[in-house]
N, C-alpha and C positions, 0 to 999 in steps of 0.2 A: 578135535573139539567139535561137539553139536551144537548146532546153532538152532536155537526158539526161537519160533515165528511169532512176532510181536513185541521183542526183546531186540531193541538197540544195541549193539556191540559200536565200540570203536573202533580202527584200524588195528590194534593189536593183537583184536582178540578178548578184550576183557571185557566183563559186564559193565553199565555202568555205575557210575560212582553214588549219584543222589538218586531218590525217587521218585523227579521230578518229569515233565515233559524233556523233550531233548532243546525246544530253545530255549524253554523256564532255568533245564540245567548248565546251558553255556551261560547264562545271565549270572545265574548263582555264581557258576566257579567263577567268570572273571570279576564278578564284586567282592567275591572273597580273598582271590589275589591281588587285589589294589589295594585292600587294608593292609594282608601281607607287605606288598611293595614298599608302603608310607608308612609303615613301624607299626601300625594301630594292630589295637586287639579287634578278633571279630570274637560274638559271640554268640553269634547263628547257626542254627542248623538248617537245612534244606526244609525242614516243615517249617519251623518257626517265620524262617524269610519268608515262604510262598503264603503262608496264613495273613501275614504283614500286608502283602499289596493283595491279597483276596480281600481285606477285611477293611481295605482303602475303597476297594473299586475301582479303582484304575490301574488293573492289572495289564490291559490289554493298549493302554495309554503310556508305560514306563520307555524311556526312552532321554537323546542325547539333544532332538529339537524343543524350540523355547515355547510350544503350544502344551509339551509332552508332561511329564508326572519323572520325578526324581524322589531319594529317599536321602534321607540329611540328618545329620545326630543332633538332639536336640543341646546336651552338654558335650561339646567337643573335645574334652577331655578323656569322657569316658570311653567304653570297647562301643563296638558297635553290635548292638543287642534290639531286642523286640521292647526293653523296657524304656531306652534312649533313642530310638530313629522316628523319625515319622515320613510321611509320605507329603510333598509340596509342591507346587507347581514349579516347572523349570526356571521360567521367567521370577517368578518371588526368587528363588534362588542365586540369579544370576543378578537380579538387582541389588542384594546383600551383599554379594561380592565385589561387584562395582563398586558400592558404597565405600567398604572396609578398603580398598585400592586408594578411591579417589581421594579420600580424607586420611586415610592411614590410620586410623580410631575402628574399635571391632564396632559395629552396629547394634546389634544386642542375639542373647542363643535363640532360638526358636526355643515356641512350645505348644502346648497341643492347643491351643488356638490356632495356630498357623498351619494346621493340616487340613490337607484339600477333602 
């Protein structure tokens, strides 16, 4: 096999998977595998998600600290899609979840008000 100069390969040998940068495309696939993991539908493609936090602005902000930017479905129900998610700050997020813990009552869904 010839190898393209400028063309990421993984350790196997294969191209790769999305058309993404290479940290944009570890982002993707493990967000995509954690909906796998927890039963939920995804219903993203590698443009539609990277259009998602371009179109936030805080692309370069996404992240697991509570300064950082997260992406959260607005009806938790549904798959997780471009037409359901938004982009919010860590912190609002984590204070929702505290909430829905401390009292055991859900707090209320997000909606596009609540995107940063």
């Amino acid at each position: 096999m010839t190898f393209v100069k400028g063309v990421c390969y993984n350790p196997n040998g294969k191209p790769p998977t999305y058309k993404l940068s290479r940290e944009l495309n570890k982002r993707y696939s493990m967000a995509k595998a954690q909906a796998k993991f927890r039963g939920e539908e995804w219903a993203f493609t590698d443009e539609t998600w990277h259009k998602l936090w371009v179109d936030s602005g805080h692309i370069e902000h996404m992240g697991r600290q509570i300064h950082q930017y997260c992406m959260v479905r607005k009806d938790p129900l549904e798959a997780w899609g471009p037409h359901n998610c938004i982009i919010v700050t860590r912190r609002k997020h984590l204070r929702k979840k505290v909430y829905e813990r401390w009292y055991n009552v859900p707090y209320r869904d997000y909606e596009d008000g609540d995107s940063a």
